[in-house]
C-alpha positions as CSV (number, residue, x, y, z in Angstrom):
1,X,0.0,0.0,0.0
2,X,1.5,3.5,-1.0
3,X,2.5,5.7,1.9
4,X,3.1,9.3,2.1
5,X,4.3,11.4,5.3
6,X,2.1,14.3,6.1
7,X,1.4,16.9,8.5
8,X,-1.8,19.9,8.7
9,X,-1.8,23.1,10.1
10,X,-3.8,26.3,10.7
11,X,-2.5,29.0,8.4
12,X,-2.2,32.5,10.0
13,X,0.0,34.4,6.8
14,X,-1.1,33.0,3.6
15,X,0.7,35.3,1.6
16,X,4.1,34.1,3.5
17,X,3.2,30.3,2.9
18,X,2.9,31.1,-0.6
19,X,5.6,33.5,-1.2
20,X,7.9,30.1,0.3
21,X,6.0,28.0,-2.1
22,X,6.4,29.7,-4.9
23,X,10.6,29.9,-4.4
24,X,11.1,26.3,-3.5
25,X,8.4,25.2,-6.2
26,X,8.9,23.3,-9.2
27,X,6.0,23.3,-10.0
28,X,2.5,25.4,-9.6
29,X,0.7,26.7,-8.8
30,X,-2.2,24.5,-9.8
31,X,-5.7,25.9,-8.0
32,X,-8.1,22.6,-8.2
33,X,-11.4,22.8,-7.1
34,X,-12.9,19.9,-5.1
35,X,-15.5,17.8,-3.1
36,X,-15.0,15.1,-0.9
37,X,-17.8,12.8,0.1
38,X,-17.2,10.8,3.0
39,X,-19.4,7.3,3.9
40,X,-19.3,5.2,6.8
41,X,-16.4,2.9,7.0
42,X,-14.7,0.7,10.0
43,X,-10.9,0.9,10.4
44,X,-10.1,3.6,8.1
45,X,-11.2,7.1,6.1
46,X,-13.6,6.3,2.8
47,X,-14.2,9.2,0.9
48,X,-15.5,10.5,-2.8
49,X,-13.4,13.1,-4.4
50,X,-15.0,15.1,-7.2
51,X,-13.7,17.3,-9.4
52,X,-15.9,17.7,-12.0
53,X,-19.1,15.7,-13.2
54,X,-16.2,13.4,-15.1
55,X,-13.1,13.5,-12.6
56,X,-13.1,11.7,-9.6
57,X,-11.1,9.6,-7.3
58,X,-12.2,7.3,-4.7
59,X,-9.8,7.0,-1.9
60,X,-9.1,5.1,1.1
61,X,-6.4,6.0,4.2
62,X,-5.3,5.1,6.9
63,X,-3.5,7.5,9.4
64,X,-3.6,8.4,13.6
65,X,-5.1,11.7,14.2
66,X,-2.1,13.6,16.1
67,X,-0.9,16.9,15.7
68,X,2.6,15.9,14.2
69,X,4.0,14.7,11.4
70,X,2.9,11.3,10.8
71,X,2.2,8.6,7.6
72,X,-0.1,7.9,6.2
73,X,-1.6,4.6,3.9
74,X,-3.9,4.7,1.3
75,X,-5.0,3.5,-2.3
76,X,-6.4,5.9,-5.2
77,X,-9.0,4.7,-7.8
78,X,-9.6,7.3,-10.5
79,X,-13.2,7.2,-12.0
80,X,-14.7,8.9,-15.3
81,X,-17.9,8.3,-13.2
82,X,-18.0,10.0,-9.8
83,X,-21.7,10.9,-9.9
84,X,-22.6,7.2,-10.2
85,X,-20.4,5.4,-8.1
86,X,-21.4,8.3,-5.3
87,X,-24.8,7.1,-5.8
88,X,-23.8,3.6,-5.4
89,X,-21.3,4.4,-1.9
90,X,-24.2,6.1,-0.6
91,X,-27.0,3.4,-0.8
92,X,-24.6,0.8,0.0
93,X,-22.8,2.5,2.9
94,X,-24.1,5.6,4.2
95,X,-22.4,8.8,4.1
96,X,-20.9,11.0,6.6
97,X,-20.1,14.4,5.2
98,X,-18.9,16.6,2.7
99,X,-15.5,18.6,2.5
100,X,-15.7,21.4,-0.2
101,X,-12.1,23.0,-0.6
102,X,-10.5,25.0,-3.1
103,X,-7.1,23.7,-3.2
104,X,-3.5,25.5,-4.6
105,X,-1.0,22.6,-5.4
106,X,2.5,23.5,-5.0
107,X,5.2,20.6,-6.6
108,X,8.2,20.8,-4.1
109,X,10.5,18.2,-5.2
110,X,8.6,14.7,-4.1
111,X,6.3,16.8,-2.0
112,X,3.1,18.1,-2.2
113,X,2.4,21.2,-1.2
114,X,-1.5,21.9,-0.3
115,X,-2.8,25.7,0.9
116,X,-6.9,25.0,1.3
117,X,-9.6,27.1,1.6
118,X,-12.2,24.7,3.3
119,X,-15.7,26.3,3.3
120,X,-16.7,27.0,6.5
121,X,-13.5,26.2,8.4
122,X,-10.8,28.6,6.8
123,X,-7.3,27.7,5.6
124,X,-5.1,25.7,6.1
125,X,-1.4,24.1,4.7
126,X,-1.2,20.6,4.2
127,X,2.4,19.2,3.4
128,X,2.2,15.6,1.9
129,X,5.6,14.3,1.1
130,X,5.2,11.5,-1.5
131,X,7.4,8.2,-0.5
132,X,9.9,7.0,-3.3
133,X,10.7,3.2,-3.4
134,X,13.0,2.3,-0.4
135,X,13.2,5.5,0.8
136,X,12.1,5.2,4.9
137,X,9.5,7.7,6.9
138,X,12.6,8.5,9.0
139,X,14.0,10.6,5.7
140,X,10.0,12.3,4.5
141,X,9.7,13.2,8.0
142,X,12.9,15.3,8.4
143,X,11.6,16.5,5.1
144,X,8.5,17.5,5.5
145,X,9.5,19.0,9.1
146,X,12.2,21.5,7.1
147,X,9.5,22.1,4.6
148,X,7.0,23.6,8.2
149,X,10.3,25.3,8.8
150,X,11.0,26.8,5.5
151,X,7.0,28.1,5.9
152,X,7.3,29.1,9.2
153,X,4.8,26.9,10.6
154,X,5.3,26.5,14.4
155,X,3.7,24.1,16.8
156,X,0.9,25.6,18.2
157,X,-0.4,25.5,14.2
158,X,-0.6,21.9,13.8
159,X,-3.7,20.0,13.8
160,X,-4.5,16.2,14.5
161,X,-7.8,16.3,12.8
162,X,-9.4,15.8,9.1
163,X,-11.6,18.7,7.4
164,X,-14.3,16.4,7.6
165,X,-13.9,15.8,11.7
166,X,-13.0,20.0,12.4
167,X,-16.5,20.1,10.1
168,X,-18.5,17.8,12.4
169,X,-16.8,18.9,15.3
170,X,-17.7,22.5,14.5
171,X,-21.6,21.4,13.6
172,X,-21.6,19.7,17.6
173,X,-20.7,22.8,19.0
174,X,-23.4,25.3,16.9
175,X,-26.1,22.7,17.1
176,X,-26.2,22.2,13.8
């Protein structure tokens, strides 16, 4: 199962994060619009990603919720049908909820680079650093801890929790 080290955190200086980005970038920036549909699932995350009526990619991963760097597993179907094989998820397991982002993709060397807009939660960076055959967590972790560096992420930024868990958690508290 693929593997990638990653790490979320609150952003408070957007136009810093990006300004880094853009100098250690190889590539980008790519703004992509998405959805993420989530459905019930034991064990790990299950979710929907939509990016257009004939663009999607159903993903599953598995990762602790901590506020640190940590890895992550998962596996990536790409679909030309998204709107049918929603409708199928749904009536076959339930679903939980729906993350809408609009995401700027930044290409730093085998790491992706993520600055979200998540309706109704705000932005965020997400640093997902892409493992290469062989190569252990030990090295993508130093990596993607330089990279928080290089962006001047600090501690007290980092979050243990999905969009689709902040959502939720946020819904609990406003009674929604």
């Amino acid at each position: 199962m693929p593997t990638n080290i990653e790490i979320k955190a609150v952003l408070t200086n957007r136009a810093a994060v990006e300004a880094a980005a853009v100098r250690l970038s190889s590539a980008g920036p790519e703004t992509i619009h998405q959805e993420d549909f989530f459905f019930d699932c034991d064990r790990a995350r299950l979710k929907l990603r939509i990016f257009a009526p004939d663009r999607g990619e159903l993903i599953r991963y598995e990762r602790a919720d901590v506020a640190d760097v940590r890895g992550s597993h998962y596996l990536v179907a790409r679909t030309p049908d998204p709107l049918i094989l929603y409708d199928i998820l749904a009536a076959t397991l339930g679903t939980t909820d729906v993350v809408k982002k609009t995401r700027t993709l930044y290409l730093i060397g085998q790491t992706r680079v993520h600055v979200d807009e998540v309706r109704g939660l705000g932005e965020f960076l997400e640093i997902e650093v892409v493992l290469r055959p062989g190569q252990s967590e030990v090295e993508a972790k130093s990596i993607a801890t330089a990279l928080l560096s290089e962006f001047g992420i600090g501690q007290e930024q980092l979050i243990a929790e999905a969009y689709v868990d902040l959502l939720a958690l946020q819904a609990r508290q406003t009674g929604n």
